[in-house]
C-alpha positions as CSV (number, residue, x, y, z in Angstrom):
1,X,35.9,26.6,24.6
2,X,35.1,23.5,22.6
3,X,35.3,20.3,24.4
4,X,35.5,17.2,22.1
5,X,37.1,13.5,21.8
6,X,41.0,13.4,20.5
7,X,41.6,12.8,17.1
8,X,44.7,11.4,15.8
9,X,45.2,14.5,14.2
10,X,45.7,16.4,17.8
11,X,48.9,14.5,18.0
12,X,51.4,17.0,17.9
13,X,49.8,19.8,20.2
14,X,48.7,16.6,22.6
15,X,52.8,16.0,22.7
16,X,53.2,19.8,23.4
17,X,50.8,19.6,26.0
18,X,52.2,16.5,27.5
19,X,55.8,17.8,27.5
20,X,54.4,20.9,29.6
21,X,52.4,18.6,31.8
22,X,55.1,15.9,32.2
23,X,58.5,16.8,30.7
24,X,60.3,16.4,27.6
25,X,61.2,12.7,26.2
26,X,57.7,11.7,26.4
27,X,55.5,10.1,23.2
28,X,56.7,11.2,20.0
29,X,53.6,12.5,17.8
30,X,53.9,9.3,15.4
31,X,53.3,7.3,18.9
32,X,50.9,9.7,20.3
33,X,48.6,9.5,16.6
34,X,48.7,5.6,16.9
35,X,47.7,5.1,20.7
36,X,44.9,7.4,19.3
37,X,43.9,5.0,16.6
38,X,44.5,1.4,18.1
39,X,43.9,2.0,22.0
40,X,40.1,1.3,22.8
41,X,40.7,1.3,26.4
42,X,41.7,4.8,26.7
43,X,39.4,8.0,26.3
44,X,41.5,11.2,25.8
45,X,39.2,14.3,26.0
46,X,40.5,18.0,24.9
47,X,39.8,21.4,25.5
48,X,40.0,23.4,22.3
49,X,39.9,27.8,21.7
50,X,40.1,28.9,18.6
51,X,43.7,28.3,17.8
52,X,44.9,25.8,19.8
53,X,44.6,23.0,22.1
54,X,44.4,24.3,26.0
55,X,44.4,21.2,28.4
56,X,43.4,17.5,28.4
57,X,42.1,14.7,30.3
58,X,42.7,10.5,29.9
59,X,40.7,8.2,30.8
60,X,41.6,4.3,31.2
61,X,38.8,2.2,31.2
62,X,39.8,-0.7,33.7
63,X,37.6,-3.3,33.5
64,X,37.8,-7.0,35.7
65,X,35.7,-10.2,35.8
66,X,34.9,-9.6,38.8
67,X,32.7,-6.9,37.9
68,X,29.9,-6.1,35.3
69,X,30.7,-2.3,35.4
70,X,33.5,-0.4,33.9
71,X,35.4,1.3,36.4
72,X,37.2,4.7,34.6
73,X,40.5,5.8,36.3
74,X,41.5,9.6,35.1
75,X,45.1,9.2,35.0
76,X,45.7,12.5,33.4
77,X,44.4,16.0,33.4
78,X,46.7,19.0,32.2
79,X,45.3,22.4,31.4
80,X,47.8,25.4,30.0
81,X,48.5,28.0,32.8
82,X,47.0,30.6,30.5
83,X,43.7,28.5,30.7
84,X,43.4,28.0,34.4
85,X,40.6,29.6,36.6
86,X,38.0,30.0,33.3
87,X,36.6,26.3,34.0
88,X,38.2,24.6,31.6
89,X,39.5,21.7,33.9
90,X,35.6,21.0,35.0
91,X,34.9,21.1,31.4
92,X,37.2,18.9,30.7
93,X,35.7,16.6,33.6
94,X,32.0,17.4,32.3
95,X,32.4,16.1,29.0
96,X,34.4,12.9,29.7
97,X,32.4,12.0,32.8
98,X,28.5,12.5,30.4
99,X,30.5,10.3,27.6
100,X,31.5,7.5,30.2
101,X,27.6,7.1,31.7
102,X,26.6,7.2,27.7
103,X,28.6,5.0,26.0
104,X,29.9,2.5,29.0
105,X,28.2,0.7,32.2
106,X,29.6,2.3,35.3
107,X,29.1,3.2,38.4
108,X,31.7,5.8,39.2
109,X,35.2,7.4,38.9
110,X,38.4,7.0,40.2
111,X,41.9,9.2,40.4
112,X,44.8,9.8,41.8
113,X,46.2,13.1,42.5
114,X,49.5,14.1,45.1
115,X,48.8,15.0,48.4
116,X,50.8,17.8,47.8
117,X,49.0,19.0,44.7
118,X,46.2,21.4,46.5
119,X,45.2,23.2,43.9
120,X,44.0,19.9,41.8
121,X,42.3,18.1,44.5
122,X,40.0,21.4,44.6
123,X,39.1,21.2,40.3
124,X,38.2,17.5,41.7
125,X,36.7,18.1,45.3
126,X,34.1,20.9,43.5
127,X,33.2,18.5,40.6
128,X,32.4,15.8,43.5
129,X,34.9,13.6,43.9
130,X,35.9,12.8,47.6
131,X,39.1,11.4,49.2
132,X,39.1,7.9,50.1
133,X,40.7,5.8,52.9
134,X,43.2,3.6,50.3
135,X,46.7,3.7,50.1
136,X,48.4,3.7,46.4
137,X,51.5,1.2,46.8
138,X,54.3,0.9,44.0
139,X,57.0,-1.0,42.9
140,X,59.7,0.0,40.8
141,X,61.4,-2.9,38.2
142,X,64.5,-2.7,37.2
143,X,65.6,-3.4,33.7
């Protein structure tokens, strides 16, 4: 399994991907190739067998004033049921974590993943990340 940066060129099997992970009526490939061009504040990472794509990861880099370091939120990670249980998830975490600590000050990650969803706070709890005592409040805006 090759792990390497996005390319605008994975548009169309990201948007496969994505519709998998997230449902249909999400990016269009023209939309999906753009963010992949013009948005410096997102790192998307993918997992790559000799045909196709299997799974990916995004990274948002949040950065604030009120702090010298970048602080990287994973706000997505997908891998293909056909991929799961051969590591790729961890190499998907592997790779994007060692090009965050190269390319950006930081001093750690952040996610957020369902209480419900067991099976990925494992891929996370075994590459070291740990729950915290926060609470994730939303509000919903009506248009």
């Amino acid at each position: 399994m090759l792990f390497r940066l996005a390319v605008p060129e994975d548009a169309k099997e990201l948007c496969r991907l994505n519709e998998a992970f997230n449902g249909p009526g999400q990016n269009a490939p023209e939309q999906a190739a753009q963010s992949l061009r013009t948005n410096p504040r997102e790192i998307v990472v993918v997992a790559q067998d000799d045909t196709r794509l299997a799974g990916f990861v995004c990274i948002q880099l949040k950065q604030s004033f009120c702090y010298a370091d970048f602080q990287p939120e994973i706000t997505e990670l997908f891998v293909m049921e056909e991929y799961r249980r051969r590591g790729v998830a961890s190499g998907l975490l592997d790779f994007s974590e060692e090009y965050c600590r190269a390319n950006y000050p930081l001093h750690g990650f952040e996610l957020l993943v369902g209480l419900a969803n067991t099976g990925a706070q494992s891929v996370y709890a075994a590459a070291g990340y740990r729950a915290t005592d926060t609470i994730r409040m939303k509000k919903s805006i009506s248009l």
